[in-house]
C-alpha positions in Angstrom: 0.0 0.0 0.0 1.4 3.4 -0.7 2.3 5.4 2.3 0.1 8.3 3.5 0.9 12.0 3.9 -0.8 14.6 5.9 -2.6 16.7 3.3 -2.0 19.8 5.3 1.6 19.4 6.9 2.8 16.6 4.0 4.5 14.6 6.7 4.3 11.0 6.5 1.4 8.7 8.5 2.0 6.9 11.2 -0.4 5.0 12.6 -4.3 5.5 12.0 -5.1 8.9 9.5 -7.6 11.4 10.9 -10.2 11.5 8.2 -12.5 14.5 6.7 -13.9 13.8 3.8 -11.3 13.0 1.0 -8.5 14.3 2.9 -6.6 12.8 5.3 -4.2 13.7 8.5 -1.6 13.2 10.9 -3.1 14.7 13.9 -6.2 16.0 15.1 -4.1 19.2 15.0 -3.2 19.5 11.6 -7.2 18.6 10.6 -8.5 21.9 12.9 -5.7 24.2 11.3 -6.7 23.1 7.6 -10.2 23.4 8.5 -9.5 27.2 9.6 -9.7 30.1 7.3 -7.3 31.9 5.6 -6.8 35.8 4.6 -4.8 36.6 1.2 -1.4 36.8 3.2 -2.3 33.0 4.1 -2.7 33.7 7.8 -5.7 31.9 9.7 -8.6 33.2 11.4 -6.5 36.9 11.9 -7.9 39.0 15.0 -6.0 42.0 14.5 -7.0 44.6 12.0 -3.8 45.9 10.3 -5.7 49.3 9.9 -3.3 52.4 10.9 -4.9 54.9 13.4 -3.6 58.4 13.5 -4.1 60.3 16.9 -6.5 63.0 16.7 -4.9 66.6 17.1 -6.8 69.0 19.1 
């Protein structure tokens, strides 16, 4: 049989997958972080805003 790889990390199986759907895992870790979102920059579920606020003269 031909050896599994973690279709989010692409390290090698060892042991039983984690399966979702067609795709399978190492860990139970590398299923939640594929199953998170991304933003264009390819960083997941991002909390900060990257918006620059200028103090307000007065």
């Amino acid at each position: 049989m031909a050896e599994l790889v973690c279709d989010y990390c692409g390290e090698p199986i060892e042991g039983e997958p984690i399966r979702r759907g067609h795709r399978v895992y190492c860990s139970e870790a590398c299923a939640f972080e594929a199953s998170r979102s991304s933003d264009c920059g390819g960083r997941s579920d991002s909390t900060l805003s990257h918006r620059v606020v200028e103090p307000v003269e007065r």
